[in-house]
N, C-alpha and C positions, 0 to 999 in steps of 0.2 A: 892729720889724725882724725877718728873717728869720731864725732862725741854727739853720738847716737845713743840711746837704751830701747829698746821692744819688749814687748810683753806680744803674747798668745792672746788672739780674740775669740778663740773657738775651743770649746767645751773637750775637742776632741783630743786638740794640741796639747791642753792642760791636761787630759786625761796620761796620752803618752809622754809627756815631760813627767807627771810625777808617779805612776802605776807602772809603766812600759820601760824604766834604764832612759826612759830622756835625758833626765840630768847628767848623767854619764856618759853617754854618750854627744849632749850636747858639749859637755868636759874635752872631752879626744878632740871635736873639733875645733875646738881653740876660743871658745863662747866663757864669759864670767857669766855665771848665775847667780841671783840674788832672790829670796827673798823676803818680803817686805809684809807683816801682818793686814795693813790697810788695802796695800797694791796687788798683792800677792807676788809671784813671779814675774822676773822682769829679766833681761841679758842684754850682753853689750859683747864687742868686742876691744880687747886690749892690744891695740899695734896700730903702727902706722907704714906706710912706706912700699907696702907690696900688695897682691891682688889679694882681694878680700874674699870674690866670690869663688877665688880655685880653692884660698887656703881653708874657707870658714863654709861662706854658703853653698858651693858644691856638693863638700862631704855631708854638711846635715842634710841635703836632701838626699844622699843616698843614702844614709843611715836609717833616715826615716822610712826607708823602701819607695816612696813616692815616685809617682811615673805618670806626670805633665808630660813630656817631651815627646815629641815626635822622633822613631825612631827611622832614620835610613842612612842605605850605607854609604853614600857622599858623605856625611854627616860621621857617622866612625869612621871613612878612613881617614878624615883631616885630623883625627885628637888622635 
């Protein structure tokens, strides 16, 4: 099991987690939200036993539209 919590360190993150459907969308993807008056926003996830970054971290970066990745097509035809 996981027993991790992260918080956002960029003004931009916290902007779209709580202006932009973050929370909500960080919801769909399988994230607890919390937060904490002192901490402010903080997440974790609740599960153990299966891939974290198909079920969790995947979908928040596509949700967030973000586009790190190099894209080619070796690379889509394997997924």
């Amino acid at each position: 099991m996981w027993g991790t919590i992260w918080s956002f360190g960029d003004n931009l993150d916290q902007y779209w987690l709580e202006e932009r459907g973050g929370l909500e969308e960080m919801s769909k993807c399988g994230f607890r939200i919390f937060n904490h008056d002192f901490y402010g926003c903080y997440f974790g996830i609740d599960g153990a036993g299966y891939d974290f970054y198909k079920e969790h971290w995947i979908p928040l970066y596509l949700a967030r539209g973000l586009h790190w990745h190099k894209e080619d097509s070796e690379n889509e035809n394997q997924q």
